[in-house]
Every structure is written in structure tokens, then in C-alpha cells.
C-alpha positions in Angstrom: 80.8 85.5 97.8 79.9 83.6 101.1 83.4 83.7 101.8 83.2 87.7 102.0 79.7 87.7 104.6 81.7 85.5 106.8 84.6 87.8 106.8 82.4 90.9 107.2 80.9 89.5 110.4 84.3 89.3 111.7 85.2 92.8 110.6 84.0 94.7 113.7 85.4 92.5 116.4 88.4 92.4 114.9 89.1 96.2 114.7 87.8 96.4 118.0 91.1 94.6 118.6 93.0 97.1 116.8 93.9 94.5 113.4 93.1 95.2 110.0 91.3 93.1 108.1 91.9 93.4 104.1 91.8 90.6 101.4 93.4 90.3 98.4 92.3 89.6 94.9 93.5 89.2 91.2 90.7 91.1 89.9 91.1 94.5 88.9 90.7 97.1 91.4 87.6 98.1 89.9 85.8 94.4 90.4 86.7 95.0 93.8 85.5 98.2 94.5 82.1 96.9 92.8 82.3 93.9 94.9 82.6 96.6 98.5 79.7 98.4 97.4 77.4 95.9 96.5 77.9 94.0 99.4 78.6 96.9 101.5 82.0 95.2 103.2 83.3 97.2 105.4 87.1 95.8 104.7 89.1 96.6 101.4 89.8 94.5 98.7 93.5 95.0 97.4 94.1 93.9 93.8 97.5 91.9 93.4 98.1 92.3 89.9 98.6 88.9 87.7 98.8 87.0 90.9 102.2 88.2 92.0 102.6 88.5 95.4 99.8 85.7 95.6 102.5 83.6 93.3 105.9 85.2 95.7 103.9 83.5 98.9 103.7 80.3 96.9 99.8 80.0 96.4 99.3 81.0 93.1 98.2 77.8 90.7 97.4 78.1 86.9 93.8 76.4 85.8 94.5 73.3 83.4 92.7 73.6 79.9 90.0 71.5 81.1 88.8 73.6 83.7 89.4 76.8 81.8 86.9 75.5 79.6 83.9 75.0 82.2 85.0 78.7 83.8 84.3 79.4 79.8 81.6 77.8 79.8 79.5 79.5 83.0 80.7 82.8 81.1 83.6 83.3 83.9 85.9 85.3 81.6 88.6 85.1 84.0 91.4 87.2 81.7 88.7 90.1 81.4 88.4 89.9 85.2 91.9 89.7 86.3 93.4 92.0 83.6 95.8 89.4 82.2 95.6 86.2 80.6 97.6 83.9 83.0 94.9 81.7 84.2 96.0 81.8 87.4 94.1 81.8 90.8 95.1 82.1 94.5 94.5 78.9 96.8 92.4 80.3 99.8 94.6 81.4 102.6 94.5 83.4 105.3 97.7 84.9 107.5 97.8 87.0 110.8 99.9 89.1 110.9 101.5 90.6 114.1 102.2 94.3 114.4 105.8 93.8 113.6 104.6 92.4 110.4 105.6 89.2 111.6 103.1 86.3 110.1 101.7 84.4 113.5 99.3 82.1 111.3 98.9 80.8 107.9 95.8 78.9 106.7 96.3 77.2 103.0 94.2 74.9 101.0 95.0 73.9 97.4 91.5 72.8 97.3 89.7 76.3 96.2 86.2 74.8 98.2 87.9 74.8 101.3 88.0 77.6 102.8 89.8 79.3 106.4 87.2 79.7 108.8 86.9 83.7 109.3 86.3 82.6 113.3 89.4 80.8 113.8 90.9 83.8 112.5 89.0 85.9 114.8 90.5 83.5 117.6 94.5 83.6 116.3 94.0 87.4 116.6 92.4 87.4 120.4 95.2 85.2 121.6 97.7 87.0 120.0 96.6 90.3 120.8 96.0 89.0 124.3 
């Protein structure tokens, strides 16, 4: 969830530069929807169905039976969450994307704890906007 405060500080600045910011989940549109309004993001969460496009970009990664298990065990029911029963999750990435739709920057960490830094993201878009 931290992850989603640092992007919603960025939000403003960021469509003050005329980008959209949007980030994309496995969950059900639903979760996501829950997730806006409780947190009250101003940025949507897009819902990419059993990991697809997620797996098409090549950052998709199915949890081994041992770590199913501890999800299991904190009562993360990720199947009822996602709407499928892959057991799959996204690594943490971020892209810019130009207004050609042409993808400037890509950030990608198969370690889930690491995470893109929402300013350096802020910065790609200033200097390519620029």
C-alpha cells in the first residue's frame, strides 16, 4: 500500500505535465476500485486479467508451493483476489511511456520488496517532456 502514497504524491505533478499515471493490477477490478476509494488515489487501477499483459511484457512469475503456503497462511487468498487460480504475480515495474506510445523507461525488479522509486519516474517524465 506504501507503494500507492508514493505514487499519489507524484500524481499531480505529473498531470501537470500532461502524462497519465495508471497502474496495473491482477486483482479484480472491484479490489481496485475499493483500493481508489479507500485511499482516495486519484489515479486508476486497471485490472490485467490472470496476469496477461503483465505475463506478454515478461514480468509475470508464478509463487512456488512454499510461499503459496505462508500467503495461505496470513489469509492472502490470492485466487479469490485475482479471479483465477494461477498463482501468479507481477515483478514491480514501472514504464514511461512517450506520447507515441513509445516506452522511454523501464524499471524491473524480480525481487517484489524492491520497488521503482515514484520520483525517478517523476524525473524520466520532466526530461522527456522537456
Amino acid at each position: 500500500m506504501a507503494e500507492l502514497y508514493a505514487l499519489q504524491e507524484i500524481a499531480d505533478p505529473l498531470r501537470e505535465l500532461g502524462a497519465t499515471l495508471v497502474a496495473l493490477s491482477p486483482q479484480k477490478p472491484e479490489h481496485g476500485l475499493s483500493i481508489i476509494e479507500k485511499n482516495k488515489l486519484t489515479f486508476d487501477i486497471l485490472s490485467d486479467p490472470a496476469n496477461a499483459y503483465a505475463a506478454k511484457l515478461g514480468i509475470r512469475f508464478e509463487l512456488p508451493p512454499e510461499l503459496r503456503a505462508i500467503y495461505q497462511s496470513f489469509g492472502i487468498d490470492l485466487p479469490a483476489f485475482n479471479g483465477d487460480d494461477s498463482w501468479t504475480l507481477p515483478m514491480p515495474a514501472r514504464m514511461v511511456i512517450d506520447k507515441h506510445g513509445i516506452v522511454r523507461v523501464t524499471e524491473v525488479d524480480p525481487d517484489y520488496t524492491v520497488r521503482p522509486e515514484p520520483q525517478k519516474t517523476l524525473d524520466d517524465v520532466r526530461r522527456i517532456a522537456g
